[in-house]
C-alpha positions in Angstrom: 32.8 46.3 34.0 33.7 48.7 31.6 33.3 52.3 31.4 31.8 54.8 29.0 32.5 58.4 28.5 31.3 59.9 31.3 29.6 63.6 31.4 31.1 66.2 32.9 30.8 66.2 37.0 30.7 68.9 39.3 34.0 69.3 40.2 35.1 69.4 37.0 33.0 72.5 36.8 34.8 74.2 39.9 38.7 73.2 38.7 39.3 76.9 38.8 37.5 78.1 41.6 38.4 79.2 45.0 37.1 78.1 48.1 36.9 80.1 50.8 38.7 78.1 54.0 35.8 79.4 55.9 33.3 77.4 53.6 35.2 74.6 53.9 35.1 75.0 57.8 31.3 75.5 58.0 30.6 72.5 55.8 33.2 70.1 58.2 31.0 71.2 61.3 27.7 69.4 59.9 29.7 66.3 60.8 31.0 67.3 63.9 27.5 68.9 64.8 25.6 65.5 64.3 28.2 63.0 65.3 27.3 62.3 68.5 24.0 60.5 67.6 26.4 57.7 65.7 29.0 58.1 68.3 27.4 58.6 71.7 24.3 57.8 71.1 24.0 54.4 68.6 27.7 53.3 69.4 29.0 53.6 72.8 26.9 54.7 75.1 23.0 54.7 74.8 22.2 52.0 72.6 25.2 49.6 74.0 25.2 50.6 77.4 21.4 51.6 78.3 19.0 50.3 75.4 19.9 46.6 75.1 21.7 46.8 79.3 19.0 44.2 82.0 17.2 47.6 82.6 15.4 46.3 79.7 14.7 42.9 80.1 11.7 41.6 83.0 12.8 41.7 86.4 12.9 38.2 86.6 15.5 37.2 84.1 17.5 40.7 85.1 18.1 38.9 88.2 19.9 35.9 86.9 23.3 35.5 86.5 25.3 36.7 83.6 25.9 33.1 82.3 22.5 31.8 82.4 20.9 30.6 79.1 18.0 32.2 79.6 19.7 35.2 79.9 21.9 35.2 77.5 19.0 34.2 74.9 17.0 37.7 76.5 19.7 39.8 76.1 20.7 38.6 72.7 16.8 39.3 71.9 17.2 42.9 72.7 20.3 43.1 70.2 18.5 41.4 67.4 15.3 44.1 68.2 17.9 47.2 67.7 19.1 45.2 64.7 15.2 44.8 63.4 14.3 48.1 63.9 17.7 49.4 61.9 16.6 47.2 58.9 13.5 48.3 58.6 15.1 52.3 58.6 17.3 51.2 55.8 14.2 49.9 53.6 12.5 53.7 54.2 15.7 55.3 53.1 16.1 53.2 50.2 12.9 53.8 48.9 12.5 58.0 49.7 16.5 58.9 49.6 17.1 58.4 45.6 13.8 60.9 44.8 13.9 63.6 47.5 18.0 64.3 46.5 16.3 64.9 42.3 13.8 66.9 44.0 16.7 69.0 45.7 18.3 69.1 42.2 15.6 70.4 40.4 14.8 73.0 43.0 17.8 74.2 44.0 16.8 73.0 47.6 19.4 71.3 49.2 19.8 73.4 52.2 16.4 73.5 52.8 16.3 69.8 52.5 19.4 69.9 54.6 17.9 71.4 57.2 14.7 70.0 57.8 16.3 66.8 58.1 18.8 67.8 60.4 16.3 69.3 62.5 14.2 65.7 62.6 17.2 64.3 63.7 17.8 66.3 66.7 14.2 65.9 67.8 14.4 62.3 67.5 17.6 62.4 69.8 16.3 64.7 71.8 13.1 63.0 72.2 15.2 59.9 73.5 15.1 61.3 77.0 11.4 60.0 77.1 13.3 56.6 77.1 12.7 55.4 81.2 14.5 52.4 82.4 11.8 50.2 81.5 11.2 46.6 78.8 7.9 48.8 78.2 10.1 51.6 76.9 12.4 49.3 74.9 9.9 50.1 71.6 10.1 53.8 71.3 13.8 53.7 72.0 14.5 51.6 69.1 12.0 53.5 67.0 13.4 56.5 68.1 16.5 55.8 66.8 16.0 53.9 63.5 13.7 57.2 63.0 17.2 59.0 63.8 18.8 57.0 61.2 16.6 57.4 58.3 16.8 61.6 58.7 20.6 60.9 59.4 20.7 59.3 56.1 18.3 61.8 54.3 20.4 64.5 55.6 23.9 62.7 54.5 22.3 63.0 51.0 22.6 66.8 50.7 25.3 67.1 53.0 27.6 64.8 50.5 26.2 66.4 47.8 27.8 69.7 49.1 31.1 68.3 48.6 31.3 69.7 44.6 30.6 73.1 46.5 33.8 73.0 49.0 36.1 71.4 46.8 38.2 71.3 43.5 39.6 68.1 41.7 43.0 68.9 43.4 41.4 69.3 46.7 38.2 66.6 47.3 40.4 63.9 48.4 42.2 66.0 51.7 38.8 67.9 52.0 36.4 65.0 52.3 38.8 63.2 54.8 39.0 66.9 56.5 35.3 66.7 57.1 34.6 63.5 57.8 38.2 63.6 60.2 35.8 66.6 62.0 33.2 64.4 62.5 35.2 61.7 64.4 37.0 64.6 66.7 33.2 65.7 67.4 33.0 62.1 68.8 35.7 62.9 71.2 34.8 65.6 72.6 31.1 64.5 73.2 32.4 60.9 74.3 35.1 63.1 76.8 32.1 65.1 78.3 30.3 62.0 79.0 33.2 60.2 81.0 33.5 63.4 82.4 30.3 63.5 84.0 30.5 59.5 84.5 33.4 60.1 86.4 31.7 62.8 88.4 28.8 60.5 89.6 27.0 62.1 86.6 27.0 65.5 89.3 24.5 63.5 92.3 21.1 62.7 89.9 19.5 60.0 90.2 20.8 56.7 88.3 17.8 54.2 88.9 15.7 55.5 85.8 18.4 56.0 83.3 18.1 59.8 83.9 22.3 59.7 83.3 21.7 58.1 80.0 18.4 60.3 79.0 20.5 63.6 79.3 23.4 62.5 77.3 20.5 62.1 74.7 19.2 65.8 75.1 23.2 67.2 75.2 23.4 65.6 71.7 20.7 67.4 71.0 21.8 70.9 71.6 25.0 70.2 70.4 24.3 69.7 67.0 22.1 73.0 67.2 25.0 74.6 68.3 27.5 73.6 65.7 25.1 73.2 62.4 24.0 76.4 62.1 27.4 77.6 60.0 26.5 75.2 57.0 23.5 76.9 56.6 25.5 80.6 57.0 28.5 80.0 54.7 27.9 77.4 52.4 25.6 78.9 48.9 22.9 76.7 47.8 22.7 75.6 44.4 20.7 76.9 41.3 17.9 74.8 39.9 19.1 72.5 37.5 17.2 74.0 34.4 17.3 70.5 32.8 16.0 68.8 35.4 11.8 67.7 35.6 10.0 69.3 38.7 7.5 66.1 39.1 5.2 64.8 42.1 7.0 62.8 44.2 5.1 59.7 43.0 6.6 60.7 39.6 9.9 61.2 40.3 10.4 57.3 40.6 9.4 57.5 36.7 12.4 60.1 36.4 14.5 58.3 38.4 14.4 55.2 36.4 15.4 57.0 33.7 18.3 58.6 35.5 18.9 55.1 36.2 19.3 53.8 32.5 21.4 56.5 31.6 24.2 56.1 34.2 23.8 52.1 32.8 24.6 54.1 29.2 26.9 57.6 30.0 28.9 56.5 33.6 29.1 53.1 33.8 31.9 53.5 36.5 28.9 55.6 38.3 27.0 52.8 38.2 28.8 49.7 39.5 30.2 52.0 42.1 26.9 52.4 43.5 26.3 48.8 43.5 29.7 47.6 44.9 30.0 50.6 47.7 26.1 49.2 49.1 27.6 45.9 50.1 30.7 46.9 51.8 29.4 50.3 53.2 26.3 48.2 54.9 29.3 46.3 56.5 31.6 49.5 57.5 28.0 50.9 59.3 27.4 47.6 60.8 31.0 47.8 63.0 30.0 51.3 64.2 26.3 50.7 64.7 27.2 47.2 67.1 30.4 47.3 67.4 30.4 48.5 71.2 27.7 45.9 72.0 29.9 43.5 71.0 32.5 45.3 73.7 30.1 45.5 76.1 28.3 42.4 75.7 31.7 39.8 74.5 34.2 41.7 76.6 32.5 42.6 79.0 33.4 46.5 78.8 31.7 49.0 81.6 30.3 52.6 80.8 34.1 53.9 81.4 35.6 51.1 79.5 33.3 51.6 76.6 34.0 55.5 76.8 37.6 55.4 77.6 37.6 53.0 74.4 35.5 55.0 72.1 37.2 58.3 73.2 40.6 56.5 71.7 39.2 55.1 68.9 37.6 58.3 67.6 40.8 60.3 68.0 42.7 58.0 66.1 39.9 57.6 63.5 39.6 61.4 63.0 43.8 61.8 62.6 43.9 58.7 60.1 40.8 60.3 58.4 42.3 63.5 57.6 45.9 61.9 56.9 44.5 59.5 54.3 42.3 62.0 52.5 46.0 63.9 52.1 47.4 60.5 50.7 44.6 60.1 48.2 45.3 63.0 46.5 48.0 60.9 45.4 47.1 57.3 45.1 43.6 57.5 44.4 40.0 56.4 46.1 40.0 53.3 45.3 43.2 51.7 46.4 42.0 53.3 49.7 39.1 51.7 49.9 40.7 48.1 49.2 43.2 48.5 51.5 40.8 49.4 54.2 38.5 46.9 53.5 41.6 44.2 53.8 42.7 45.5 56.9 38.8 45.7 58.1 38.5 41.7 57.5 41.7 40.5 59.2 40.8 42.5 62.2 37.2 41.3 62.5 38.3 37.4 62.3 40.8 38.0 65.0 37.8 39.6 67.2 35.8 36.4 67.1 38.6 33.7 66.4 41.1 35.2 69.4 38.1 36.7 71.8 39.8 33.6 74.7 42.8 36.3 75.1 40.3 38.8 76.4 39.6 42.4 76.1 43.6 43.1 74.3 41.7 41.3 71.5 38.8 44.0 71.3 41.4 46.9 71.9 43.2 45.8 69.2 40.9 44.3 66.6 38.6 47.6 67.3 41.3 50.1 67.3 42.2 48.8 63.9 39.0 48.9 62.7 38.2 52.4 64.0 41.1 53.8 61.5 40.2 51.9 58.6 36.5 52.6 58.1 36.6 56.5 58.3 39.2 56.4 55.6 37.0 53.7 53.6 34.0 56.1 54.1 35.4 59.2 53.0 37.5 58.0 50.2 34.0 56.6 49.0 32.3 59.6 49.1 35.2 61.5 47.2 35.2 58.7 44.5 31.4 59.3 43.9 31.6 63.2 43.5 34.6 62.8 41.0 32.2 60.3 38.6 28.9 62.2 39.0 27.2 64.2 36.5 27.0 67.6 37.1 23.4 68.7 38.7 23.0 64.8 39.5 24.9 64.8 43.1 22.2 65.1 45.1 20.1 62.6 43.3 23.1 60.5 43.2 24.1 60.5 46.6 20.4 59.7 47.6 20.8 56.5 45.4 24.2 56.1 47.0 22.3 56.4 50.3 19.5 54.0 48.6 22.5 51.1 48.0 24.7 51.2 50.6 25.1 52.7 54.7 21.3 52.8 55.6 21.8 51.3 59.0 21.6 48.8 57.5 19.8 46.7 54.9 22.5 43.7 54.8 24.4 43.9 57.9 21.3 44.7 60.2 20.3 40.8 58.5 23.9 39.4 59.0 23.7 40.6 62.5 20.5 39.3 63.2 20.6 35.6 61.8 24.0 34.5 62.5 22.6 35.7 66.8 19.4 33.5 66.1 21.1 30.8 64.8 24.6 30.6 67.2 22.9 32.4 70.3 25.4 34.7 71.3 26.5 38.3 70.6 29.8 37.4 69.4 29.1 35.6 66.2 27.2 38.6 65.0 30.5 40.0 63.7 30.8 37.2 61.5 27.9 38.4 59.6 28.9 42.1 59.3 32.4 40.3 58.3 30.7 38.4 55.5 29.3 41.6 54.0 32.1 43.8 54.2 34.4 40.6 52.3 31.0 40.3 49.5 32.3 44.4 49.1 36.0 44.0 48.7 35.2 41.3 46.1 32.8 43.2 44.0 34.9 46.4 44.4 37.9 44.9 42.9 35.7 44.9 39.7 35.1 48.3 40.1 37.5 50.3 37.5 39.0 53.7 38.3 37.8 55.5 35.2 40.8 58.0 33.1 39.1 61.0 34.8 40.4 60.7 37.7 43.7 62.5 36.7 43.8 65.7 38.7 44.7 69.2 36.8 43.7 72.9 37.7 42.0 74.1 40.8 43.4 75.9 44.0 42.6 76.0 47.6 
């Protein structure tokens, strides 16, 4: 995989620009705004411990015993439905995220586009308190939140686009790990008001409907309106890019094709990137999206297991987050990324291969995990603004959306088959396994281009 001369990127563009710390601040509290729908909502608690729980499954094969085979086979049918539903969310994203990101380029419109796919997000969580303790409700919950997924996604596009706006090339590295670092500590604290009000008998309402469950959704809600308003406040859009085609949307896919062909021709590094970070970031959203119903399902973890658990995993996420994005200043994305990839493998084997020990194994295995991919994830994004083409990032990031997270287009699969075929929740984690291993290997390819080299710019 070799690598042309690449055009200059944003960043390049701000090397002697000053940030204000208050823009930086404002753009960090998107994340921390809108994590609780991957945190509370798809990871720990609603999705693992409501959504795919007996409330779910007929009365009749509720009743049996944990153990039974019939059971086992329903349950695992609920987990394989979530998984469905998520697939079919990454497909949408992949074929709208690439052209409504040039469309934000050419217009200028990123907040805009921003915003009204923040706002779908927070109605979709919101809506979740519709969900009733019901199998007839198990649909709309899992549409509801592949829907949430998709407008996560679309609203990741801009979002990582706005990285070249809050950063310098001295600065991305520590600045992307500060923001995503924000994110996981917005976890905490939303996972820490749950087991609060778990702890409390969820204050005396009643538990028989999911009601506990169905306001954590709408809590979610109104805490990303309360926190994602200062992105909107403090961070400047972006002119129209004067080069760029304002086409129909049909058309665009014409453009894009283009845009395609010439990051094959002008940023070759660009462009392998973008293939090798799809594989291993499908794997990396695969441990967060079922990683807890593996907890809850393998190890048996209750609501204040799973929350106690999350709670730690999140805090130590969000410190290794922000550390590492200091440290990559220095050694660089990639190595980052390989390193956390290696370290995500051996911990996922030892999950399945040592589950007999009990739930040390998950505690472990999923702590590890936990500090690995936020520093994977937010090296990833930094690598991609330091190789994209000025006035491209949004179009850029919505093909990085396109190839890679997505919730998920290969890991949703892994997930999927390997619990047909074996029967049991468990081996599900070898198939997010295989995916994030099919990443490290094509990422190894992936060259760190001479650009990288870090010169001017203050914070």
């Amino acid at each position: 995989m070799s690598e042309n001369t690449t055009p200059a990127t944003g960043l390049q563009r701000q090397a002697d620009a000053r940030i204000p710390r208050a823009r930086v601040v404002a753009w960090a509290l998107w994340d921390w705004g809108t994590q609780p729908f991957q945190t509370v909502i798809t990871t720990f608690v609603f999705v693992s411990l409501y959504l795919v729980s007996d409330s779910f499954l007929p009365d009749d094969v509720a009743a049996l015993a944990d153990d039974d085979p019939l059971k086992l086979r329903a349950s695992a049918e609920l987990d394989a439905g979530i998984g469905l539903a998520n697939a079919a969310a990454g497909i949408l994203v992949a074929l709208i995220a690439p052209v409504l990101g040039q469309r934000a380029d050419a217009t200028g419109g990123r907040k805009l586009g921003l915003g009204i796919s923040t706002g779908l997000l927070l109605a979709c969580t919101a809506a979740l308190w519709f969900v009733q303790a019901d199998p007839a409700w198990f649909v709309l919950g899992a549409t509801l939140i592949a829907l949430g997924h998709v407008f996560s996604e679309i609203a990741g596009v801009n979002y990582n686009a706005m990285l070249v706006q809050v950063a310098t090339p001295r600065t991305v590295g520590r600045v992307s790990g500060f923001g995503w670092g924000m994110g996981y500590l917005g976890g905490v604290i939303a996972l820490a008001a749950v087991a609060g009000a778990n702890a409390a008998g969820w204050f005396g309402m009643p538990v028989d409907n999911g009601e506990p469950f169905r306001w954590v959704a709408v809590a979610c809600a109104v805490w990303g309106l309360v926190f994602c308003w200062q992105i909107f406040r403090r961070v400047p859009d972006v002119a129209p890019v004067a080069d760029r085609p304002r086409v129909s949307f049909l058309a665009g896919y014409v453009v894009l094709a283009k845009d395609v062909r010439a990051l094959w021709r002008d940023s070759r590094t660009t462009f392998w990137f973008l293939l090798a970070s799809a594989v291993y970031r499908d794997g990396l959203a695969g441990v967060f999206v079922y990683g807890a119903v593996i907890g809850s399902k393998a190890f048996g973890f209750e609501t204040a297991d799973m929350v106690v658990f999350g709670i730690t995993a999140n805090l130590l996420a969000g410190i290794c987050t922000m550390l590492v994005g200091r440290l990559e200043d220095v050694v660089k994305p990639r190595a980052v990324i390989l390193w956390s990839l290696g370290l995500i493998l051996v911990s996922g084997l030892g999950v399945v291969f040592l589950r007999d020990l009990g739930p040390v194994v998950f505690w472990v295995g999923g702590l590890i995990l936990s500090c690995c991919v936020g520093p994977a994830q937010s090296a990833s994004r930094s690598f991609l603004a330091r190789v994209t083409p000025a006035g491209k990032e949004s179009e850029i990031f919505g093909l990085y959306a396109t190839t890679g997270r997505a919730a998920s287009f290969l890991s949703s699969t892994a997930w999927t088959v390997t619990i047909a075929v074996a029967g049991a929740t468990i081996w599900g984690t070898l198939g997010i396994v295989a995916v994030v291993l099919a990443g490290l290997v094509l990422m190894a390819f992936v060259k760190t281009p001479a650009d990288f080299a870090y010169s001017g710019g203050r914070q």
